[in-house]
C-alpha positions in Angstrom: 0.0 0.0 0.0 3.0 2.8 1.0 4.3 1.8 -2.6 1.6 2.5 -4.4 0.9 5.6 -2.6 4.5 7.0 -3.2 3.9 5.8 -6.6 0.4 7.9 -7.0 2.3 10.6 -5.2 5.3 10.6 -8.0 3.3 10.2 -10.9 1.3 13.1 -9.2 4.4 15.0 -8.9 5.5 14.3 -12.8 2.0 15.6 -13.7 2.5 19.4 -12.3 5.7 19.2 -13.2 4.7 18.8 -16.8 2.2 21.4 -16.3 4.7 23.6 -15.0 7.1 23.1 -17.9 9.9 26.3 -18.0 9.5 26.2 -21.8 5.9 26.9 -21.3 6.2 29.6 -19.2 9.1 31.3 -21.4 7.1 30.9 -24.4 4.2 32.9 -22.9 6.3 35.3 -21.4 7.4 35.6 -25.2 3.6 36.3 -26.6 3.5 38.3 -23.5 6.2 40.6 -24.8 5.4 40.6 -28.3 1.6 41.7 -27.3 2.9 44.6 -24.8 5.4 45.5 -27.9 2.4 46.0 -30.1 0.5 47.9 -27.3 2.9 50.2 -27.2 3.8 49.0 -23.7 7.6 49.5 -23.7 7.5 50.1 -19.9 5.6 46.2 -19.5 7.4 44.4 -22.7 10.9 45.4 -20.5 9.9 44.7 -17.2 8.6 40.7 -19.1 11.9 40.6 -20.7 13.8 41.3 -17.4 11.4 38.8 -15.4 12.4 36.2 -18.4 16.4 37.1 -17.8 15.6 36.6 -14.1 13.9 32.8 -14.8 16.7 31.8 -17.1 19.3 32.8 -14.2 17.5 30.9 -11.7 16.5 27.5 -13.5 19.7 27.2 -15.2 22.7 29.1 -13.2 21.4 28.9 -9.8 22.9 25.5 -9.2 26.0 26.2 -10.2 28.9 26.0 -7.9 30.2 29.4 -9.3 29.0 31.7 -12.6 30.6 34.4 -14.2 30.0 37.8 -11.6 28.8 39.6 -15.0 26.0 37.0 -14.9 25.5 37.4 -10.9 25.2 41.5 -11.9 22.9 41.0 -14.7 20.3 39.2 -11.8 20.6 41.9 -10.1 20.3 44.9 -12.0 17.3 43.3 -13.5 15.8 42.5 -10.0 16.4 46.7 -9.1 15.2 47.7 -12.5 11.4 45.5 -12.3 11.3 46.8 -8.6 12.1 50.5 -9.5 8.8 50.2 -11.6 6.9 49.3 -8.9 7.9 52.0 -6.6 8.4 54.8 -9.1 5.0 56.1 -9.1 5.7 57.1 -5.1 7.4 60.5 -4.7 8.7 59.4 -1.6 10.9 56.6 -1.9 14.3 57.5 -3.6 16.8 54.9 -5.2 20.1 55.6 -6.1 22.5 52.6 -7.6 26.3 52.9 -8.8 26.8 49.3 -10.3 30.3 49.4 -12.4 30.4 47.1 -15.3 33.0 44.4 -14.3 35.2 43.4 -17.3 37.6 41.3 -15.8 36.7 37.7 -15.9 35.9 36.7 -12.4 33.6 33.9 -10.7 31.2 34.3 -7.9 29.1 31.9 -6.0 25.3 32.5 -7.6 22.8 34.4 -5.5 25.6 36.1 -3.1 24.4 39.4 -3.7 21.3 39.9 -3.9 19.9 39.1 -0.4 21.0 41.8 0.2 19.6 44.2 -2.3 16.4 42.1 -1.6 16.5 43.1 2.2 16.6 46.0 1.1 13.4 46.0 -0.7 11.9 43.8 1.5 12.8 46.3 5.0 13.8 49.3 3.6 10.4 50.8 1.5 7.8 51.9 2.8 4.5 54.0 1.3 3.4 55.9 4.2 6.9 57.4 4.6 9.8 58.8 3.2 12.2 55.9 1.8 15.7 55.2 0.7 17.9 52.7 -0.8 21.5 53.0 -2.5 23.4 50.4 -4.0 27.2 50.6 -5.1 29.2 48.2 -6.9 32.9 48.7 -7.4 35.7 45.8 -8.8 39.3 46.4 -8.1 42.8 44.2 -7.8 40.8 41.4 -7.5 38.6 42.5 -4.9 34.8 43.5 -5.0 33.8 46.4 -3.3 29.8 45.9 -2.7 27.8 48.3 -0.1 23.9 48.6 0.4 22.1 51.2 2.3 18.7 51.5 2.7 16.4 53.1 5.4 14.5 51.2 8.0 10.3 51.3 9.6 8.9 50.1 12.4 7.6 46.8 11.5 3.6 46.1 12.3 2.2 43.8 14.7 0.5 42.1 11.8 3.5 41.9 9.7 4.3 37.8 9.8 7.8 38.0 8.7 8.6 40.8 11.3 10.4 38.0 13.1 12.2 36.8 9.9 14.0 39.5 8.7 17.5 38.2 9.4 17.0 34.8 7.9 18.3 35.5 4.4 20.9 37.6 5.6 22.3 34.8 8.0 22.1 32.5 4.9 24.3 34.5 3.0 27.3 35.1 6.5 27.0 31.1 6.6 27.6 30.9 3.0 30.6 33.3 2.6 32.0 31.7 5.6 31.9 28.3 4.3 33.2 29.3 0.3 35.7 32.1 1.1 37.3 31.4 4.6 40.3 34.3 4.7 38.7 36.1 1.5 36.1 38.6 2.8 34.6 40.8 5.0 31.2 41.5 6.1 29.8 44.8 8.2 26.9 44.7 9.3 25.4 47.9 10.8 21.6 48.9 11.8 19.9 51.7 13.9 15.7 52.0 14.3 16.6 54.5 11.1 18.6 52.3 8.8 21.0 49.4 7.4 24.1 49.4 6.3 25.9 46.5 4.6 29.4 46.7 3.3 31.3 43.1 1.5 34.9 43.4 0.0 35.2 40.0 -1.3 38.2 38.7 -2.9 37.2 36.8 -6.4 39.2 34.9 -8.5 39.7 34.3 -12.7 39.4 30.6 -12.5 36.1 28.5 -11.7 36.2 26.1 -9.2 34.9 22.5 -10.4 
């Protein structure tokens, strides 16, 4: 009987997978595009085009041990750009990035970065109130220069992630610890008013297998 039911449950599983095939969903985030493009939509044909960038990044470079950090900047320019059209209708919430194109080849554990800038997002906006985020990228001698400042609310009693807000951050110290021991440094700094993160991380040309 428990073999049968794990079978039900696999074949189950197989089922939405199929359902939930990626080339489905790139192919209507294609006729998506094309039909904002003939609307006129330029504004919603880019923000489809940077969500597609996004899904390719995460279904196929995600896993990776390491990517190319042009590929981990890519992510997250895209991520700032579809977020700045969601906040730029409010008057009050001001972001200000310096990203520097990288040309050297370098490698980069995937997803090191953006926690952060998402933390940011996710902690540092608010509607009611005046907002603030800034994001600076610099790469030099080997070394990657990476700061995010952004200011901070008083979280709501109804908020359910008010007691989570650390968790991706934590992730990420665990992470940098474990990949490059001796190789980078993390400050951390927060007041009721805002957060301040600073990494220098020292990369390297060659990918490690």
């Amino acid at each position: 009987m428990l073999q049968t039911e794990l079978g039900q449950s696999t074949a189950n599983l197989d089922f939405l997978r199929s359902q939930i095939n990626p080339h489905f969903l790139f192919n209507t985030l294609n006729t998506l595009y094309g039909t904002a493009l003939q609307e006129n939509s330029e504004r919603t044909a880019q923000g489809i085009q940077m969500l597609g960038d996004m899904m390719r990044f995460m279904l196929h470079e995600n896993h990776q041990r390491q990517i190319l950090l042009t590929r981990e900047v890519e992510y997250m320019r895209n991520y700032i750009e579809l977020q700045s059209l969601r906040t730029s209708t409010s008057p009050n919430i001001s972001l200000e990035t310096s990203i520097e194109d990288v040309v050297a080849e370098r490698w980069i554990a995937p997803m090191l970065l953006i926690p952060f800038v998402e933390n940011a997002f996710k902690h540092g906006i608010s509607l009611k109130r005046k907002s603030w985020i800034r994001v600076t990228l610099h790469y030099e001698a080997d070394k990657l220069y990476f700061d995010v400042y952004n200011s901070t609310h008083p979280k709501q009693e109804l908020d359910l992630e008010k007691d989570h807000s650390g968790v991706g951050l934590e992730n990420v110290r665990q992470r940098l610890a474990l990949l490059y021991p001796g190789k980078h440094e993390l400050l951390i700094r927060e007041t009721p008013q805002e957060f301040f993160v600073h990494l220098t991380l020292q990369l390297s040309g060659t990918a490690q297998q």
